[in-house]
Every structure is written in C-alpha cells, then in structure tokens.
C-alpha positions as a Python dict, from the first residue, in 0.01 Angstrom:
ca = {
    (1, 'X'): (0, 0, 0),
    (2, 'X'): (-287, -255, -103),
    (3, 'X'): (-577, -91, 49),
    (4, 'X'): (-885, -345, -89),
    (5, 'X'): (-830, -696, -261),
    (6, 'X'): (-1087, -898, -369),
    (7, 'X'): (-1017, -1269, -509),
    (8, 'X'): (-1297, -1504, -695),
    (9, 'X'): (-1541, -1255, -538),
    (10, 'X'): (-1893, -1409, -667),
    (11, 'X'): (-2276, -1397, -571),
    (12, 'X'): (-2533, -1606, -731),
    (13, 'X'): (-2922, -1589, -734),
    (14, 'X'): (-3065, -1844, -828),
    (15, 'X'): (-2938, -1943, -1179),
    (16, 'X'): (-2796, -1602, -1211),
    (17, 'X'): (-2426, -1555, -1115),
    (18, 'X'): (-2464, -1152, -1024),
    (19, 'X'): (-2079, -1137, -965),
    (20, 'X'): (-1841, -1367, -1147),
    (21, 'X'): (-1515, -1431, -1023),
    (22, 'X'): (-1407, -1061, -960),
    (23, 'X'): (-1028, -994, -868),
    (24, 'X'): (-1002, -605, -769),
    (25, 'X'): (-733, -459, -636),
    (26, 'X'): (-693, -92, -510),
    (27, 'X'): (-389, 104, -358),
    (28, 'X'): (-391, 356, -108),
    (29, 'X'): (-439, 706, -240),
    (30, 'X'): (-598, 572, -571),
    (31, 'X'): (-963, 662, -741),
    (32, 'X'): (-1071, 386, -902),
    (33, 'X'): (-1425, 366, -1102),
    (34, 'X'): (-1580, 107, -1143),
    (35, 'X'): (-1822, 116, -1473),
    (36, 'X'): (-1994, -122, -1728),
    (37, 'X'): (-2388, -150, -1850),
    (38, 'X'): (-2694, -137, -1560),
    (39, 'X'): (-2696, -511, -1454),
    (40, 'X'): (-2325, -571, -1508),
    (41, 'X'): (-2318, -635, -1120),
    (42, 'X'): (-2123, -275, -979),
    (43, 'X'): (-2361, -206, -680),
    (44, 'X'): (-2391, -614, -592),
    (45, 'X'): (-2007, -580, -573),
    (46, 'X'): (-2017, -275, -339),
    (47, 'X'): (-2278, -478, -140),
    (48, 'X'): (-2029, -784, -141),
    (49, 'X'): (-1726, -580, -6),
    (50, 'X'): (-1926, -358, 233),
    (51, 'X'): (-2078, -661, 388),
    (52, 'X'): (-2446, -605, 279),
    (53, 'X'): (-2417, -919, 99),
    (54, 'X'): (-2241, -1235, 190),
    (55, 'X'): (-2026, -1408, -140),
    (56, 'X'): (-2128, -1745, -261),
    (57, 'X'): (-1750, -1760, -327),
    (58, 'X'): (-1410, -1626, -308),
    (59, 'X'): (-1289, -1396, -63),
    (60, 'X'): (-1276, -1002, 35),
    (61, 'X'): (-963, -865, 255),
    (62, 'X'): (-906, -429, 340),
    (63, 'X'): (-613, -359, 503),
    (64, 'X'): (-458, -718, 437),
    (65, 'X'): (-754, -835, 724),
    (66, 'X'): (-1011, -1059, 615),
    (67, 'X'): (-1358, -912, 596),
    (68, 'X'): (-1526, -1184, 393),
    (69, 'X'): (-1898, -1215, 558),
    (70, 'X'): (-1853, -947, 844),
    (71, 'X'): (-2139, -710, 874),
    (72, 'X'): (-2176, -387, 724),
    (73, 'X'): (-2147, -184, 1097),
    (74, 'X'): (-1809, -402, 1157),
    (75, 'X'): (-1682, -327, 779),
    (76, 'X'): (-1765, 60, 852),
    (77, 'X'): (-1584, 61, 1158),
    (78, 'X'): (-1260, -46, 1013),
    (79, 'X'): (-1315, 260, 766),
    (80, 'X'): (-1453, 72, 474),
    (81, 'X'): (-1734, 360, 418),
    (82, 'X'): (-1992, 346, 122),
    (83, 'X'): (-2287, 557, -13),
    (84, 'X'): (-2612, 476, -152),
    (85, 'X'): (-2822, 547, -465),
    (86, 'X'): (-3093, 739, -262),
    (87, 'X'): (-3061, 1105, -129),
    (88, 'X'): (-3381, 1089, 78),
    (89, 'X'): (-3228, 921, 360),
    (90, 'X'): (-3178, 1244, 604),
    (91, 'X'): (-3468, 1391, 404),
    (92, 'X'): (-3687, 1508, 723),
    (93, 'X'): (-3370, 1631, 958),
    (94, 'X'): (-3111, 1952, 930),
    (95, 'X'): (-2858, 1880, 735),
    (96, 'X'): (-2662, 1950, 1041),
    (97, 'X'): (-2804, 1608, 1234),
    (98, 'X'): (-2781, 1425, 918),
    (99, 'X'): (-2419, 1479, 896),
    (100, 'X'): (-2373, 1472, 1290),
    (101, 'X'): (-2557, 1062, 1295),
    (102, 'X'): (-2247, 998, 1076),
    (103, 'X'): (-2028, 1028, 1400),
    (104, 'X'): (-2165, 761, 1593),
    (105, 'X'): (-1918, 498, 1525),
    (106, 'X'): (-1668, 772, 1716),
    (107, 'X'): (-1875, 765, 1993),
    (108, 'X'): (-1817, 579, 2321),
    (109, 'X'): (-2004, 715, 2595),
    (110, 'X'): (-2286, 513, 2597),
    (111, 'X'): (-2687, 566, 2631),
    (112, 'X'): (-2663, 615, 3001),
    (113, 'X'): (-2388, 867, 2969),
    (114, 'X'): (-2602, 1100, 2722),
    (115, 'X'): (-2849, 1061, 2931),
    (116, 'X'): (-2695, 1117, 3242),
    (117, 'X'): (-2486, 1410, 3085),
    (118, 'X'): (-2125, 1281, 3232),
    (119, 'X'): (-1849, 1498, 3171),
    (120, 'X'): (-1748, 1241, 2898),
    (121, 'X'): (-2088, 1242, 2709),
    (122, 'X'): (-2060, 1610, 2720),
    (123, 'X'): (-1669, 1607, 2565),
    (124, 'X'): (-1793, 1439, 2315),
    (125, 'X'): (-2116, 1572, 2246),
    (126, 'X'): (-1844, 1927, 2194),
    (127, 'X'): (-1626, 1733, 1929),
    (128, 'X'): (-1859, 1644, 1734),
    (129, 'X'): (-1995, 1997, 1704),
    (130, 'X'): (-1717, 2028, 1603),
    (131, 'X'): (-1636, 1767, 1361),
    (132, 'X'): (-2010, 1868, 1217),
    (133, 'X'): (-1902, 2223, 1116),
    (134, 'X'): (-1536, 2110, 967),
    (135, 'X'): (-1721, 1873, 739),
    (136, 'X'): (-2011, 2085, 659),
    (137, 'X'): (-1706, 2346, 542),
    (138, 'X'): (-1537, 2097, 387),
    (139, 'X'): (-1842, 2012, 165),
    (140, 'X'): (-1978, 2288, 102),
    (141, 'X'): (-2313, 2266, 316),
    (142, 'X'): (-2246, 2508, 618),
    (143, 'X'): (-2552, 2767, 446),
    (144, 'X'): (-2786, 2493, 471),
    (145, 'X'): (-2698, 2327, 811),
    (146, 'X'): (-3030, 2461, 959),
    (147, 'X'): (-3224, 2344, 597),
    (148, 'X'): (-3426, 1975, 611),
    (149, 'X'): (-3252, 1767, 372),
    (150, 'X'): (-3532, 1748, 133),
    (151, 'X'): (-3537, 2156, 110),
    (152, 'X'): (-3195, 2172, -82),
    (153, 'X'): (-3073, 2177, -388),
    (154, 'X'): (-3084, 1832, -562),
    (155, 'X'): (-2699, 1852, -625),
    (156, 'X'): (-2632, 1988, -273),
    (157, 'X'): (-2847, 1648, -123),
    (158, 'X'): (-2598, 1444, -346),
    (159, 'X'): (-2281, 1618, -160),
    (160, 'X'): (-2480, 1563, 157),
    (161, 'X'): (-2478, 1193, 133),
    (162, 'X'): (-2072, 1258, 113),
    (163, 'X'): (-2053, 1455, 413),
    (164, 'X'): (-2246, 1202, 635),
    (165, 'X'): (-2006, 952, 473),
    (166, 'X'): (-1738, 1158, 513),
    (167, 'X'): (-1829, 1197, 886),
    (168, 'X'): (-1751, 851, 978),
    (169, 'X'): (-1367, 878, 881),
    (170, 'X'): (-1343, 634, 648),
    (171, 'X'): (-992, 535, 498),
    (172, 'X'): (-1165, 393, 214),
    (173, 'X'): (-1501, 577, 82),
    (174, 'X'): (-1719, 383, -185),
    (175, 'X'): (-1997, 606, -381),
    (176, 'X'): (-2224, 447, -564),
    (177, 'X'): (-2329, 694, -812),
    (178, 'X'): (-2311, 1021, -695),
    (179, 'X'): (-2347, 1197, -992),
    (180, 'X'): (-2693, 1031, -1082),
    (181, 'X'): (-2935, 1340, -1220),
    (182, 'X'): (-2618, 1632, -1188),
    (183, 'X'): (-2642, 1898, -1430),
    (184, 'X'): (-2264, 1969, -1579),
    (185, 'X'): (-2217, 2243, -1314),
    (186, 'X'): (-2306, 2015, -969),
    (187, 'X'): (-2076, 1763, -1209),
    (188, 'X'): (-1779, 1946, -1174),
    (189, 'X'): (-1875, 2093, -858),
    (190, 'X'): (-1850, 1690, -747),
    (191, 'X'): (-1541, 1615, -932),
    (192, 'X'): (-1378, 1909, -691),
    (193, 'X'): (-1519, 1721, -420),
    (194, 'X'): (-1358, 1415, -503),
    (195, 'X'): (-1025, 1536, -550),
    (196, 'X'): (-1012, 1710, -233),
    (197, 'X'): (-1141, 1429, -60),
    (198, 'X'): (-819, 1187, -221),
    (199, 'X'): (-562, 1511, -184),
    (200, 'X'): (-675, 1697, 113),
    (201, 'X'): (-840, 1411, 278),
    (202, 'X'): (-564, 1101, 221),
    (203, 'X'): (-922, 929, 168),
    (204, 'X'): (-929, 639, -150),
    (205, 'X'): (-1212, 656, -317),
    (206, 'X'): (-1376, 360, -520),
    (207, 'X'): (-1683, 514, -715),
    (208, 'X'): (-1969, 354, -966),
    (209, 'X'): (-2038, 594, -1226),
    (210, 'X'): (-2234, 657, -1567),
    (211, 'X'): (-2109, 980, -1595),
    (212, 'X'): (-1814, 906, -1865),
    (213, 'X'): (-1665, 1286, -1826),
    (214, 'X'): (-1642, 1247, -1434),
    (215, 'X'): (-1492, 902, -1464),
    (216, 'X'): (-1266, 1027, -1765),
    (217, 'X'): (-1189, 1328, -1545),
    (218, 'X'): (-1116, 1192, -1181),
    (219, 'X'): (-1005, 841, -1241),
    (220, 'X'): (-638, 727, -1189),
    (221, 'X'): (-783, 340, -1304),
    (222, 'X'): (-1107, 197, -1452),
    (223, 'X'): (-1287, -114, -1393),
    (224, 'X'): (-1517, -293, -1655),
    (225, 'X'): (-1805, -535, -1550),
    (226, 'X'): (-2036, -697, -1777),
    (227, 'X'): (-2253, -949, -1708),
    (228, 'X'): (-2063, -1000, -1313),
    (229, 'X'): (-1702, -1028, -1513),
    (230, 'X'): (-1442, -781, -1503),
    (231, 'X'): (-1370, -750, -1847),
    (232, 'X'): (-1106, -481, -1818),
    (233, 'X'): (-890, -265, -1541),
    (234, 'X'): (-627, -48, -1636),
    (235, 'X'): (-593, 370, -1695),
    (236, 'X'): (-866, 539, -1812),
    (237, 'X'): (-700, 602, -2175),
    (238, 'X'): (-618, 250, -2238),
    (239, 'X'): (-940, 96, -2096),
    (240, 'X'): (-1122, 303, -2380),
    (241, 'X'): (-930, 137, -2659),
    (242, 'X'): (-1012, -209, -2558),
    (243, 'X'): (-1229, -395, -2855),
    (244, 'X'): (-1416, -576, -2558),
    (245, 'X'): (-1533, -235, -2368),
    (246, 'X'): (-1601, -67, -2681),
    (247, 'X'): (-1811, -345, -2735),
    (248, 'X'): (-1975, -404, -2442),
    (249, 'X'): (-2012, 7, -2416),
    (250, 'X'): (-2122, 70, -2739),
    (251, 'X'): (-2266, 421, -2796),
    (252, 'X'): (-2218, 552, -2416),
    (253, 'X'): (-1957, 788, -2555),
    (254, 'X'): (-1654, 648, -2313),
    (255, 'X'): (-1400, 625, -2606),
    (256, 'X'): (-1469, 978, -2718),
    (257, 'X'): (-1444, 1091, -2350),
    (258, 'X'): (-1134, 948, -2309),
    (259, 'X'): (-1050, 1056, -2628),
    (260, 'X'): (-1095, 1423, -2526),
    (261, 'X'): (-930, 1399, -2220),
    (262, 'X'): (-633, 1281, -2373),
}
C-alpha cells in the first residue's frame, strides 16, 4: 500500500529553489533513507511533508488524502510523526513526562475534565501510565524514567526523542538524523531500534542519515538529493553504483559501505 507520495514537491527562497521537483514514493512497511550532501534539501523536505513548511509547488498526499499545506498538529494527527535534530527538547523534565506529552493527541477529555478529575480524565490519565511504561520498555528508557532528560546518556537522549515520537502512534515515523554524534555501539543499539519499530511496531519509517553503515544496514530503499533534486532512488546496493551519487558523494565512503554489506 502507498503510504506517502509526493509529486513536483518544491520550496523556493528567494532565488534559491531548496526543493526541486521531488517525486517520493514510500510503501507501507518500508525504511526508506533519504541521504545526499548538507544543503541538498533532506530536512526542508521533511518540513514540506510534515507541514512545517508550505510548497511553492507540487503536491504532498499520506494515505491517498491530500495534506498539501495542512499544519504540522493536523499532519501528526493522521500519524504522519517526525523527529528533530535537537535532543534538548525534554531536557529539564523526567524522561517519563517527556515521553507521556507525546500522548496528547490521544487525549480527549479536555482542560476542565483534568481539572475537574471526571471519571473520564481519570481513565485516561491510567492509560497513559500505561502507554508511558510500554514505550519506555519498548525503548529501552524504563531505568531512567525518573532521570531529567539532560542527565542521560547522549545516545539514550537520541532514543528518547523516538519514544516521545513513538508515543503519538504514528503510522508513518520520520527521523531526521538520529544517529548524529552515536558512537558505533549507540549505532547499532539504534539500528535495533529501528527494526523493531518496522517489525514489531508495523510502523514505516522514513529517516535522514549521514551515517552510511546505518543507512547501508537498515534501508530496504535509498533516496539521493543534491542541490533539492532527487538524483537517485532505488536499493541500497544499486544506488551505490550510480556514476551520479558517486559523484555527488565523493569520499563519504557510501560505495564501500554498500560494498561491504553486500
């Protein structure tokens, strides 16, 4: 099933066109990257399809519904989930909390309700307890619940920006580098992650990634940019043979990652 499709996607600032044109299509059940050199436009395309930018042109549909120019909270609610760059967001709050804020499109009881403490605000104040300690177990985190974000591990604050993600049931989950400053052991430690979350989790996953030996290592497909085009999309294996990505990729190591994955 066609999860995300984009057509002509395109942003431009200014003179510069940021985004150029992009088709993208992903299936159901797939985990795509989506690589190329810094300013090749990844993260302005994440911002394009998870409404944090509106296009200058072409069009953006998930789940065969148009979500061209909705906001990000409407995009989110349909299950279109992403992650940022940054891991100081929940810095100053348990990890607990921080994952917990990632149930509130879930909840329906209202301010009044909390405040009031109805039977219903109360239900679901219990589920997502609940919820909280399945995805804390599910990640990884549940010795740190109690810990301030900023207290763990820097690999463990990556995985926490998962688990809040995580915690709004997406159908779709975009991370946008998550393997930024890993050593090789919170690297594979992620790579886990992001298997379970596909297999375990019936959750696609669209990531941005330098890391050439996650990407080589997780990735059903790859997606080139450079310079807002996609210059390539196909397996892993393939993508690294192309003249043009070689090119454009030139001593990142891709081909010899791919190479060794073979």
């Amino acid at each position: 099933m066609r999860l995300l499709e984009t057509h002509g996607l395109s942003v431009q600032f200014g003179g510069l066109r940021a985004v150029d044109a992009v088709d993208l299509a992903l299936d159901a059940g797939e985990i795509l990257s989506l690589i190329g050199p810094n300013g090749a436009g990844k993260t302005t395309l994440f911002n394009l399809v998870s409404g944090f930018l509106k296009p200058s042109a072409g069009t953006a549909r998930y789940q065969e519904r148009e979500i061209t120019g909705l906001p990000p909270y409407e995009i989110a609610a349909l299950g279109l989930v992403r992650t940022f760059q940054k891991t100081n967001i929940f810095s100053e709050i348990p990890v607990r909390d921080g994952v917990a804020t990632g149930f509130h499109l879930k909840r329906d009881a209202g301010i009044a309700g909390i405040l009031l403490h109805t039977r219903r605000a109360k239900a679901e104040q219990a589920a997502v307890e609940r919820w909280t300690a399945e995805i804390l177990a599910f990640t990884g985190l549940t010795p740190w619940a109690h810990q301030l974000g900023k207290n763990l591990p820097y690999g463990k604050q990556r995985i926490l920006e998962v688990a809040v993600a995580l915690a709004a049931s997406p159908r779709l989950l975009l991370l946008d580098e998550p393997a930024s400053g890993l050593n090789p052991t919170e690297t594979n430690d992620l790579m886990a992650l992001i298997r379970r979350i596909r297999d375990e989790k019936q959750i696609t996953v669209l990531l941005i990634e330098h890391n050439m030996r996650l990407v080589v290592g997780i990735s059903d497909r790859v997606v080139v940019l450079n310079h807002g085009k996609k210059i390539a999309d196909g397996p892993p294996g393939v993508v690294s043979k192309d003249q043009t990505v070689v090119e454009a990729y030139l001593g990142r190591g891709f081909a010899a990652e791919a190479a060794a994955h073979a």
